[in-house]
PANUTI-396956 format. One record per residue (C-alpha): x, y, z; residue in one letter. Coordinates in steps of 0.1 Angstrom, whole numbers, padded with zeros to 4 digits, always signed. Layout:
BEGIN
XYZa/...
END
This chain:
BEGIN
-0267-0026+0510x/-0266-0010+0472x/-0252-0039+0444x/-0239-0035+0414x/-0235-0052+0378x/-0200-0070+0377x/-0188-0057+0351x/-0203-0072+0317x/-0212-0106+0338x/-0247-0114+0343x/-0240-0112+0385x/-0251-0083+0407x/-0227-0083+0438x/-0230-0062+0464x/-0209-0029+0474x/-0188-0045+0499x/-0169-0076+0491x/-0161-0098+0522x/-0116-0102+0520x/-0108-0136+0535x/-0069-0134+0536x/-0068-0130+0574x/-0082-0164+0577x/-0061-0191+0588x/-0036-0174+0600x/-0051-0141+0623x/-0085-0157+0621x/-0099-0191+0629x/-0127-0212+0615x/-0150-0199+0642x/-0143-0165+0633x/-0143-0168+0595x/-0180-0186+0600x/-0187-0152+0627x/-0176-0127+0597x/-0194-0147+0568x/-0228-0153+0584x/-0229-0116+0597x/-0214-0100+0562x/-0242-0123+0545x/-0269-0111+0573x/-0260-0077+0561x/-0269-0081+0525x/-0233-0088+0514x/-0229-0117+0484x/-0195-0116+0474x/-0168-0130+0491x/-0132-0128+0471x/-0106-0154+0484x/-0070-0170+0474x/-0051-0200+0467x/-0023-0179+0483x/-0044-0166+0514x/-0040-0163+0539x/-0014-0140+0541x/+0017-0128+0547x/+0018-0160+0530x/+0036-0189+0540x/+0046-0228+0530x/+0022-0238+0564x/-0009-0219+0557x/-0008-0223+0520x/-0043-0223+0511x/-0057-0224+0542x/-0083-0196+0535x/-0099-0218+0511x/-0099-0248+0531x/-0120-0226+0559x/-0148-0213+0535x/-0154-0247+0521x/-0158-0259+0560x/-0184-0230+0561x/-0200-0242+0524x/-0197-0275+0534x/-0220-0265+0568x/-0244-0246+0545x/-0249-0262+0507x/-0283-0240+0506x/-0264-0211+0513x/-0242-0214+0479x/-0262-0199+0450x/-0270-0168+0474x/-0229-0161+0471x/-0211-0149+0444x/-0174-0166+0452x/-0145-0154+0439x/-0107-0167+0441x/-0075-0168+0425x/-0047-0185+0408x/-0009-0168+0426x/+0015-0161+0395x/+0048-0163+0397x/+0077-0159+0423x/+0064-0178+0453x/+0085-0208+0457x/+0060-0230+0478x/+0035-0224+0448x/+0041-0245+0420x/+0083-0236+0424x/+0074-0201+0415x/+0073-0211+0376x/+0051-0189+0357x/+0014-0196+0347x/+0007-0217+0319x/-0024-0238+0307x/-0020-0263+0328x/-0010-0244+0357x/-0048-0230+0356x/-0062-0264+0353x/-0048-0280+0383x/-0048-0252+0405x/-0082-0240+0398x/-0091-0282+0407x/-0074-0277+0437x/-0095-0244+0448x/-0129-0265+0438x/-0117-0293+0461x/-0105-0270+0491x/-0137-0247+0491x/-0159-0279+0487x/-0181-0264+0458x/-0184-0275+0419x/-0176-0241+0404x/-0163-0206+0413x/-0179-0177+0404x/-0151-0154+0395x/-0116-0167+0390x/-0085-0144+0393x/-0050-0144+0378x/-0038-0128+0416x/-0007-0112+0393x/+0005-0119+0358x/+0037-0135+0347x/+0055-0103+0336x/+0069-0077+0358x/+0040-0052+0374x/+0043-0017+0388x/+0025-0026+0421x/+0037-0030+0457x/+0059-0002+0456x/+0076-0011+0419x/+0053+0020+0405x/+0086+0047+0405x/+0098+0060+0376x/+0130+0037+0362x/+0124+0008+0386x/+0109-0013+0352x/+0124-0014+0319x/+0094-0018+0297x/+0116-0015+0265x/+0127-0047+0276x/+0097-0071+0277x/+0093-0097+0248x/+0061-0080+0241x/+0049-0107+0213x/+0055-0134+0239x/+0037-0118+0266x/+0006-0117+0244x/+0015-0154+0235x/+0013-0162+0271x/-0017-0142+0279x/-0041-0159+0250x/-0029-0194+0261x/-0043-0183+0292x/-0077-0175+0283x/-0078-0201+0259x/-0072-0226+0295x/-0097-0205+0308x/-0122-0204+0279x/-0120-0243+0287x/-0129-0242+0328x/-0155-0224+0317x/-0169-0245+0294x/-0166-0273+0318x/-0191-0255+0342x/-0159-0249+0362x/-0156-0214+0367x/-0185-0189+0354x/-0166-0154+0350x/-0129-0143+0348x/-0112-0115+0364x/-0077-0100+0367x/-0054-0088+0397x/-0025-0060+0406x/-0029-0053+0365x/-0023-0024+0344x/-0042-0005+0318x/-0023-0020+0288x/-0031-0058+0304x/-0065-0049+0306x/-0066-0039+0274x/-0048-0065+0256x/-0070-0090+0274x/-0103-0073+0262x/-0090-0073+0226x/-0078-0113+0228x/-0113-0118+0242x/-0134-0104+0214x/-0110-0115+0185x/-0109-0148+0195x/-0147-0153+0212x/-0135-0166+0245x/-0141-0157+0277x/-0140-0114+0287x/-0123-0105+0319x/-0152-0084+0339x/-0134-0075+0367x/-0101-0059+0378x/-0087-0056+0415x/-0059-0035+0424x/-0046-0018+0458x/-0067+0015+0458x/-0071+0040+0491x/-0063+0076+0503x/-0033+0069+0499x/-0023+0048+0466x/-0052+0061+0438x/-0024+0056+0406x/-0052+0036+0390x/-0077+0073+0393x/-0088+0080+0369x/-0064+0062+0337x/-0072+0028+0350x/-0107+0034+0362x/-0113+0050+0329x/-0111+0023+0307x/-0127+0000+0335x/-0164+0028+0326x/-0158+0028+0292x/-0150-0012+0283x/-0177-0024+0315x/-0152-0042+0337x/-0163-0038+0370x/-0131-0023+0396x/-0127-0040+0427x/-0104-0020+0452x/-0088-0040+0472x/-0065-0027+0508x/-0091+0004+0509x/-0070+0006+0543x/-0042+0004+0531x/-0032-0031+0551x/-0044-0007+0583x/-0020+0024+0573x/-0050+0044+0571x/-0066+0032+0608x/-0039+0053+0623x/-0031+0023+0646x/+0007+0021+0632x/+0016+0062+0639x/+0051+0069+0654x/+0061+0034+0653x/+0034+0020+0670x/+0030-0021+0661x/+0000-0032+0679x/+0004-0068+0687x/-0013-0096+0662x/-0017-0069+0636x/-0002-0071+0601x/+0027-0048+0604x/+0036-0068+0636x/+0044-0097+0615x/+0069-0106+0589x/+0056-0092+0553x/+0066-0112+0520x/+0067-0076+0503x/+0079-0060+0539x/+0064-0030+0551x/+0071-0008+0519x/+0037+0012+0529x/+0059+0027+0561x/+0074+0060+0545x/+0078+0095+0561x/+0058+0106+0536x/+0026+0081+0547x/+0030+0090+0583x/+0027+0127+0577x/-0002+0117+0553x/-0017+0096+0578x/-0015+0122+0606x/-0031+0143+0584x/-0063+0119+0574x/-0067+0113+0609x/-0075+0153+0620x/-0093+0158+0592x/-0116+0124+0605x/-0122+0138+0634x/-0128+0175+0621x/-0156+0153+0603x/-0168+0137+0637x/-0157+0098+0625x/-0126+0077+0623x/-0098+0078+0593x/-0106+0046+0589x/-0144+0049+0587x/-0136+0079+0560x/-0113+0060+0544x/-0140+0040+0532x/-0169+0059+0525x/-0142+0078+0505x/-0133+0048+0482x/-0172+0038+0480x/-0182+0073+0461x/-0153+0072+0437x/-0172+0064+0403x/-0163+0037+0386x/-0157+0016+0419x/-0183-0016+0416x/-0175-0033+0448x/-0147-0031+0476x/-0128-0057+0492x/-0124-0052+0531x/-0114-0073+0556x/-0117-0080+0590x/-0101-0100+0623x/-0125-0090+0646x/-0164-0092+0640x/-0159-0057+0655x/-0141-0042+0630x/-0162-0060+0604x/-0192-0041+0621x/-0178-0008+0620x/-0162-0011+0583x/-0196-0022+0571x/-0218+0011+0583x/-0185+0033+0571x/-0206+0020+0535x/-0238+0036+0546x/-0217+0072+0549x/-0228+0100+0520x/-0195+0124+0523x/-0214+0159+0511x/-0199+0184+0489x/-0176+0200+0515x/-0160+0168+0530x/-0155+0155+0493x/-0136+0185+0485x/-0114+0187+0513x/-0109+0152+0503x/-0096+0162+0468x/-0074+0188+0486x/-0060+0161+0507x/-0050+0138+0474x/-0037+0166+0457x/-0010+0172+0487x/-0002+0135+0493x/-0004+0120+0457x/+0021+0091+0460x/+0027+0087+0499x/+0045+0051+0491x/
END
């Protein structure tokens, strides 16, 4: 296992971040306790969850995710300082979540209370805003025209954003929460945080996560840029694609118990002719390469530069298994540029 600075944190986390969001709803305890102590066995430290998680979120598993690792936690106190824990506050829009009001000071208090209770421990390592308050150009909103930017009370979304950290400054301070991060952000967010951070001397977001695979690399290389150059680590998360890139779903296929076999808050908005041919095409080229799309799929998102750790997850101890050595995989100089080839003919496949 390699690790990597987080960002301009003081932690060193390892490549591959243990995802939790299958737990409690695809995954038991007994199977979240199988995944941690084997990721943890393997030299992985970080383990991102959610207040939302686990998903496709519902009212009846709200925050079950978190109430499973703090069983685990609670099982093994020793094992705490040897994991760097990260979770995350939902923003806006989901009704069983603080009536889907927006974030606010208070809003960060209370629910970053909540996680401590649920996961049993008296601080979190890395705490996420999961999405900000204003509109974002993720889960399929990223198309020219769908957001009118020209719109956006841009004073008050700055307003907003350093009551925020100022709440945040204060958790940390507290010995609540030691780093901060950001979610399903863009390059201006990240910026404007950086620059709230260092005018005001509270605390610096060091870490971004944001859907990133084969198939949806928008953030390659304008985001990831300033992610280098301002030392905030990038944390790709869906390196599958939510199991687009497995192969499993071709020609309509929905495998039962797997995500697109179940009812999706966001719906299946990955499922476009365009992804299908994509994926048809990933999964030859795997196999020209003597391995799996999905096992390529990784060790393709572990050599992009800039990439500091990535989020995978797992409902079977197999899969978990087989994800983990994909991290071992070099890609040489010819599989990389077939690679490129391969992005340049399916840039934005949904």
């Amino acid at each position: 296992m390699h690790y990597r600075k987080l960002g301009s944190s003081d932690l060193n986390v390892s490549s591959v971040c243990l995802g939790s969001m299958t737990w409690g709803e695809q995954n038991t305890q007994s199977d979240a306790n199988e995944q941690i102590e084997y990721a943890l066995s393997q030299g992985v430290n970080f383990i991102d969850t959610a207040e939302m998680y686990p998903v496709p979120p519902s009212a009846d598993t709200y925050a079950q995710t978190e109430v499973l690792i703090g069983n685990w936690l609670a099982q093994h106190p020793e094992k705490r300082k040897d994991i760097v824990l990260a979770s995350k506050i939902a923003g806006p829009g989901v009704d069983w979540i603080r009536n889907g009001e927006k974030l606010t000071p208070k809003t960060i208090v209370d629910a970053l209370d909540n996680s401590l209770q649920r996961l049993q421990t008296d601080y979190i390592d890395l705490y996420q805003i999961h999405w900000p308050n204003r509109n974002i150009p993720h889960f399929s909103r990223q198309w020219p025209g769908y957001l009118d930017y020209a719109s956006i009370d841009v004073e008050k979304e700055k307003s907003e954003m350093l009551a925020l950290l100022h709440a945040l400054d204060d958790c940390v301070k507290a010995g609540k929460i030691r780093h901060c991060g950001l979610s399903d952000e863009t390059p201006w967010g990240v910026q404007h945080y950086l620059k709230l951070s260092e005018k005001y001397a509270i605390p610096r977001m060091v870490s971004i996560q944001n859907e990133f695979n084969l198939l949806k690399w928008s953030d390659w290389p304008f985001l990831i840029e300033t992610c280098i150059n301002e030392n905030v680590a990038y944390l790709p998360w869906s390196p599958l694609g939510g199991g687009l890139l497995t192969g499993k779903y071709l020609n309509g296929a929905r495998p039962q118990g797997t995500r697109w076999s179940m009812l999706q808050r966001n719906g299946l908005f990955r499922d476009t002719t365009t992804s299908e041919e994509a994926v048809k095409a990933l999964v030859a080229l795997a196999d020209s390469f003597g391995m799996s799309s999905a096992t390529l799929s990784l060790a393709w998102v572990n050599q992009v530069q800039g990439v500091t750790s990535t989020i995978i997850g797992a409902t079977s101890l197999a899969q978990l298994q087989a994800n983990l050595a994909a991290f071992e995989i070099e890609l040489n100089n010819e599989q990389k540029e077939l690679l490129s080839q391969f992005n340049r003919r399916f840039p934005m496949a949904y």
